[in-house]
C-alpha positions in Angstrom: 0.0 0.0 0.0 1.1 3.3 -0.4 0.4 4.7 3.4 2.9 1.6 3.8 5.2 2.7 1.3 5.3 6.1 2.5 5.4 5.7 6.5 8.3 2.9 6.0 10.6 5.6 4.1 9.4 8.5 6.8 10.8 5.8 9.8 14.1 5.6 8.3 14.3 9.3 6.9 13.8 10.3 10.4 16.3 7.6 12.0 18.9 9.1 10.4 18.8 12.3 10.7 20.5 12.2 14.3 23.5 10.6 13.4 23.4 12.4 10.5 23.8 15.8 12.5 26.2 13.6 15.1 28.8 12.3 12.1 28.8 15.9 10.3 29.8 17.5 14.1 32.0 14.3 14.1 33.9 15.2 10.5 34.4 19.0 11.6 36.8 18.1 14.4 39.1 16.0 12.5 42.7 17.3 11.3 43.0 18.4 7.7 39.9 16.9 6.3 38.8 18.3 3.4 36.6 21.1 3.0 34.9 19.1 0.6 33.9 16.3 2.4 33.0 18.4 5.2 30.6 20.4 2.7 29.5 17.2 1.4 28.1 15.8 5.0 26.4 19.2 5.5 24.8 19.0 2.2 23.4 15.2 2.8 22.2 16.1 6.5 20.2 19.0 4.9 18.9 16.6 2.0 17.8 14.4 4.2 15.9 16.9 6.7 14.2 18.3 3.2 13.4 14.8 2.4 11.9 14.2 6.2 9.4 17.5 5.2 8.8 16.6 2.1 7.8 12.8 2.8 5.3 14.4 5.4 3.5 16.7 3.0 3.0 13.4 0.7 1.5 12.0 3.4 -0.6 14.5 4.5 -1.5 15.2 0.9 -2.1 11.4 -0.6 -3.3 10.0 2.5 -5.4 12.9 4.0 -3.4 12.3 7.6 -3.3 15.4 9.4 -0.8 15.3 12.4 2.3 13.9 11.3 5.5 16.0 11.7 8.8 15.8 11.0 11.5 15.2 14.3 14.1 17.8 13.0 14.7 20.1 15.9 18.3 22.6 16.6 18.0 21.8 20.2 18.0 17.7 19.9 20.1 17.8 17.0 23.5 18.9 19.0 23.4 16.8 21.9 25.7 14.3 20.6 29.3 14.5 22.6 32.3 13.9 20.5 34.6 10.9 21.5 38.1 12.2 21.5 39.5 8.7 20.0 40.0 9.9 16.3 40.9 6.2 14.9 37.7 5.4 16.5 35.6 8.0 15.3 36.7 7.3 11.8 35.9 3.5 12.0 32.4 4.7 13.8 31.8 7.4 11.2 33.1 4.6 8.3 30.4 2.5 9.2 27.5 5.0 9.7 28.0 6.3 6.2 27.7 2.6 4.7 24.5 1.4 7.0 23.3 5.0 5.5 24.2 4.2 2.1 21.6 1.0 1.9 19.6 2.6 3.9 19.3 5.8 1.1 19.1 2.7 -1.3 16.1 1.5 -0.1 14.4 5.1 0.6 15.3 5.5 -3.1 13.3 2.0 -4.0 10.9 2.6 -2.2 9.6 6.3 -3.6 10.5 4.9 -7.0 7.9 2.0 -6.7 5.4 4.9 -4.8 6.0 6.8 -7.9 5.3 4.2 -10.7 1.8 3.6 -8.6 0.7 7.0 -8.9 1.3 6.8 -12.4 0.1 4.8 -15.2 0.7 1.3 -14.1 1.5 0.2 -17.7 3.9 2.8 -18.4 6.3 2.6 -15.1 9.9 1.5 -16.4 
């Protein structure tokens, strides 16, 4: 069902957003790295906070739920501590980016199949 479709890419928008926010406070304290990937981190934590509101107007538009809202707040966003092991943080930070990587894959499948069934059914690639 759609309303499934929709809520299952909401939960995992919304469970990353967190260590999102944690890894991008994470990359700014570490020695030389480049401006680049710093930007980059930055860019994908604000993607994915877009995505959050964006996934909520769907809802509220295609399903006709009114009190959904999205969990991005400044407060809760910065209360992550930084661990003052670097070689730790990197391995930590390594493996956050690739649970986030399938987990971005399958928020990607997910609005695509949402997509082909608000469209014509026989035309969806």
């Amino acid at each position: 069902q759609d309303k499934w479709l929709l809520h299952s890419v909401l939960i995992l928008v919304q469970s990353w957003i967190g260590p999102l926010v944690y890894l991008q406070t994470t990359m700014d304290h570490y020695d030389g790295a480049p401006d680049m990937l710093l930007n980059k981190t930055k860019w994908v934590s604000e993607k994915l906070i877009s995505l959050e509101q964006g996934v909520v107007v769907l809802i509220k538009k295609m399903l006709d739920e009114g009190m959904i809202t999205t969990t991005y707040s400044e407060q809760g966003l910065f209360q992550y501590e930084v661990q003052p092991d670097m070689l730790e943080s990197v391995m930590r930070d390594y493996t956050l980016l690739s649970c986030f990587k399938k987990d971005a894959h399958k928020m990607e499948v997910l609005l695509k199949l949402l997509k082909c069934r608000q469209t014509d059914i026989y035309n969806c690639p």
